[in-house]
Structures are given as C-alpha cells and as structure tokens.
N, C-alpha and C positions, 0 to 999 in steps of 0.2 A: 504494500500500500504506500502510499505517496499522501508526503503529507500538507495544509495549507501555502508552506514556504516554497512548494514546488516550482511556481513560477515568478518567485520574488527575483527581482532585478532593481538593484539600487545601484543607480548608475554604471561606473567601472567594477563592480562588485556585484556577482551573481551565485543564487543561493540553489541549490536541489536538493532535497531530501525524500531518502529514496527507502525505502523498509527501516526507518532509523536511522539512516547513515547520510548525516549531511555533508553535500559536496560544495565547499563554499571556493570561487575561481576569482583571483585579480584578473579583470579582463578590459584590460590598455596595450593589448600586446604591440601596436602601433610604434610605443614609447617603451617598451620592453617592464609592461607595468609600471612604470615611474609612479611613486606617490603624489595626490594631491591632496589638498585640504578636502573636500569631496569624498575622499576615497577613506582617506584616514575616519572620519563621521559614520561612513558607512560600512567600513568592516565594524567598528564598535556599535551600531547597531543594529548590524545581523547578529551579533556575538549575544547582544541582551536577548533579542527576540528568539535566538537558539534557546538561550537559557529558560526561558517559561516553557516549552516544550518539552512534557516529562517522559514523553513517550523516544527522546532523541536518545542514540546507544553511543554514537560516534558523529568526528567532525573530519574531514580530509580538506588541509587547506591547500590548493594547487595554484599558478597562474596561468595564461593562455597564451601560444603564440610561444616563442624562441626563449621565454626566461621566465624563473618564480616573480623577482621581482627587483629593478635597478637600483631600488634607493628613491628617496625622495627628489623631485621634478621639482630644483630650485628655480627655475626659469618660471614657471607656472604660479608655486607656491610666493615669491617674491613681490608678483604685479597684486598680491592682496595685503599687502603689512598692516592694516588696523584688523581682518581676522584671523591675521596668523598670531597679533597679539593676543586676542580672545580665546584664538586655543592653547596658549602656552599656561594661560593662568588653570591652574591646578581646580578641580570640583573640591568641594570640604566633605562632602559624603561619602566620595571614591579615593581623594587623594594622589588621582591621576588629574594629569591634562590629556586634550584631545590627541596628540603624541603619543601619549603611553597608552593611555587607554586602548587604541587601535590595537596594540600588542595585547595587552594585560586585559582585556576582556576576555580574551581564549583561554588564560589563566583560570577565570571565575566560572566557565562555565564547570558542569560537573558531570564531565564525561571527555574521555578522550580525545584530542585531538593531536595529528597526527598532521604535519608540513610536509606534501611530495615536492619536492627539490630539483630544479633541473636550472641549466642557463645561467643568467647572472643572481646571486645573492647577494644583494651590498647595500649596507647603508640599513637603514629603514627595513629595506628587506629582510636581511637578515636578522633583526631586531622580531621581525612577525616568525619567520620562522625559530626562533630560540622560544618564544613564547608557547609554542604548542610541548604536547606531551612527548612526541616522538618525531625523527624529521628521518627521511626514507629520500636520499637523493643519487645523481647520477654521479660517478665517478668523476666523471670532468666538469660538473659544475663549480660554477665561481664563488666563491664566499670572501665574503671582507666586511671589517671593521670600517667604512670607507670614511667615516667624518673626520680623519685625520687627515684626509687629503682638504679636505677643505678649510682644515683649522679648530676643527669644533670635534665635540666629544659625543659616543651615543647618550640621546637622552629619552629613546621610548623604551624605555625599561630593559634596554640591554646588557648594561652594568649587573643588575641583579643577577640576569640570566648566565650574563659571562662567571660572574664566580659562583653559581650552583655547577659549573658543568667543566671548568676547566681551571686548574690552578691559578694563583695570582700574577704570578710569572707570565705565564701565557697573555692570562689576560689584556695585561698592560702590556706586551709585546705587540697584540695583535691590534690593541685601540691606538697604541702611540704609532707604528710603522704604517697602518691602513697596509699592512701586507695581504696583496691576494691567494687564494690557498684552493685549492682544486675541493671536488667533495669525500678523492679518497684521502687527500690529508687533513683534512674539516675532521673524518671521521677517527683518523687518529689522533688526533687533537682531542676528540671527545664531543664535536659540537653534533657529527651525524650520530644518527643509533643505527641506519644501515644503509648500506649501497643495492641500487639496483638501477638496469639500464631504463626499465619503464616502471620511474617512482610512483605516478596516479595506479597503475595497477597492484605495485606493491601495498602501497597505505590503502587499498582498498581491502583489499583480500587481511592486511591486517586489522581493520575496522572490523572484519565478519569475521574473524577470531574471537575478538573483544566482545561481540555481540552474542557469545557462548556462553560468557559468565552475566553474573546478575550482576545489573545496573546500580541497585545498590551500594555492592563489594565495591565497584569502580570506583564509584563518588567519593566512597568513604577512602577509597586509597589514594586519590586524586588528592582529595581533603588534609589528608593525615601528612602523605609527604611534602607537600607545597606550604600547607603551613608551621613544620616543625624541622623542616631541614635545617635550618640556622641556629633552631632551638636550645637549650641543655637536656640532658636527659630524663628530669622531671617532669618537663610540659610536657614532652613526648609521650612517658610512659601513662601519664594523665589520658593525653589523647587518644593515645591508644587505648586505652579503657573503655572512656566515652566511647568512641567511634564503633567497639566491639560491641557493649553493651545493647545500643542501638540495632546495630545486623543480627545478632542473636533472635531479637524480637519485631525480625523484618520478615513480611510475605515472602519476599523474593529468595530470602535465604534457605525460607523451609521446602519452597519448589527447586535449588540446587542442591540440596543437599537430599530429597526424595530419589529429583532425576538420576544422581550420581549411583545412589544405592542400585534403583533399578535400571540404571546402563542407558537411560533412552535420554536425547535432546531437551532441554528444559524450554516449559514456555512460560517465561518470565511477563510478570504486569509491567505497568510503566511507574517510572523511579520515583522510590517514596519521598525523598526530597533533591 
C-alpha cells in the first residue's frame, strides 16, 4: 500500500512512500542538487511530516541525476541575504536553525534512515548524509568537508556528526584541509557503513531488512543510541531501562517474539510512539 505522501513534491524535494519505506530524492540534478534556501525548508518539512506517520518502517534519502548532492548553491543562496539571515537564527523549541534543521530532522525522526551515496558529496551534502542512520555509497563517490574551501566551517550539524563517527584527529583534518576522499576511503574513514555500485538499490533492500523487526525495537534503538552516545554510563544505563521497560509492554514486541517462536514472518501494527 502507498501511502498519502505518495505524490508529495515540494519543490526540489520529492517524497514516495511505498509499503512503509519512504523514498525521499534531492531533485536539482541540473545543478548536481546544489542546496537552496527552498530546499533546505523543504527537506525539514518532509522530515516532520515523515514523522507523524506511525505506520513509516524506513526513510532512503537519495539524489537524482549525476550526484547525492554538491553542497550549498552560494550563487542562489547569496541574491536572498535578509532570508538567509532569518534562517541562521536558531528556533528556541528545536534549537536548530533552518541549516541544521535540514540535516537534524532525519535525526528526530524514529525510524531508520539510510543516505544512498553516489557523485558529489560536499559541503551541505555531506552534512545531510552524516545525519541519517546509515549511508550505502559508491566506491568513487566524492565526499568532503568542503566549507574550508571557502573559508567557513560546517554549520548544519556536521561537527556533531563528524565526532560521533570518526576521531578528532580526523575530524579536524578533514574540516581544516576540505580534502576530497573517494567513498571507498569515506568508508575507511568511518563516514560510509557500506559500498555498493547501485547504492538506491542497496538502502532499499536494507530498509526491507529493517522492516523484519518491530518498529518499536527500532525507535527505541534509534532513541537510546543518538541520545546517550556522549552520555556517562549512568544516563545510559537509566535509558536503557526506561526504553526496555516500555518494549517489554509493547504490542509489537509480543507479535516478534510469538513470530520468532513459531518461525513465521511477523505482522507488526504501526509504531507505538
């Protein structure tokens, strides 16, 4: 089944969701995906409107056309300076700006998401893909830190992203040089979780993995590691409580933990929160 978002199209940003498994695509392939202020607006609110959707398992973010996605279109974004001031200033509810947000709304949803990777990654781009759960790219795809080419530092929630996933060292190599790095060295680096020559097919067929276990489990995992990884091991072992205690006395857990016993497919409700 296919759900309302099927033929959602917000501008350069188009959404399908297909048995649960939303396909969300930057589609400017013209300009190799370049970011706009537009675009930025509207990946963050496909991202919310993902999120009320409890029946979603998974998200695959991909771009169209020769690249994931170039970086931010300062040519474009420049000829608007009084709303690129209004999106620098930070929400008090979110604590993002429209910048971060773009990324860090794939963060809040609660369910998998998974960046297919091909072409250029830089800048911005790369920024959107460190934000998902998994990124699935091609060997010779380009990644970079690219705002040191132009003076400036990542500021859509890359910084966070870069020291969950790769030492400090690195980090500050890769943000101070804007070095480009192919996707088989990205993924020795630590920034891919795997290669493949056709990434939308692999993050798919990973998405229909994911949609084997309960939607529940996921959230709660999604939940637990995103927000204790920095933690000490008190909050953690708290969270992990909490978040156990919760699944224990979840539908969804007593329909995998039936199916498992009797060997068959589980059919899972849609996620309790």
């Amino acid at each position: 089944m296919s759900s309302p978002l099927e033929s959602r199209d917000n501008s350069h940003v188009t959404c399908t969701v297909v048995d649960g498994i939303a396909h969300v695509r930057l589609a400017r392939p013209e300009k190799l995906n370049a970011l706009t202020l537009q675009i930025l607006d509207d990946l963050a609110g496909t991202a919310r409107t993902l999120r009320r959707d409890r029946s979603l398992r998974a998200v695959v973010l991909s771009g169209e056309g020769d690249a994931f996605c170039a970086g931010l279109d300062f040519s474009h974004v420049l000829k608007q300076p009084a709303r690129v001031v209004a999106s620098f200033v930070p929400r008090p509810w979110r604590g993002t700006n429209t910048f971060q947000e773009a990324c860090w709304a794939w963060r809040r949803l609660p369910v998998p998401v998974i960046a297919a990777v091909h072409g250029h990654c830089l800048g911005g781009g790369l920024q959107i893909a460190l934000a998902a759960d998994f990124r699935v790219a091609t060997p010779d795809s380009q990644w970079s830190v690219l705002e040191g080419k132009w003076g400036i530092i990542p500021d859509m929630s890359g910084v966070r992203s870069l020291k969950e996933l790769v030492g400090i060292d690195v980090a500050k190599k890769l943000t101070m040089t804007a070095e480009v790095v192919s996707g088989k060295e990205a993924q020795d680096l630590g920034l891919v979780t795997t290669l493949d020559s056709d990434p939308v097919a692999a993050a798919m067929e990973l998405a229909e993995q994911l949609k084997g276990r309960s939607p529940d489990q996921l959230a709660a995992a999604k939940r637990l590691f995103d927000d204790t990884w920095t933690a000490g091991p008190r909050y953690t072992f708290f969270r992990e409580r909490v978040e156990q205690a919760w699944l224990l006395a979840a539908r969804n857990t007593a329909v995998a933990r039936k199916a498992a016993f009797a060997r068959v497919v589980p059919e899972f409700g849609p996620r309790g929160r």
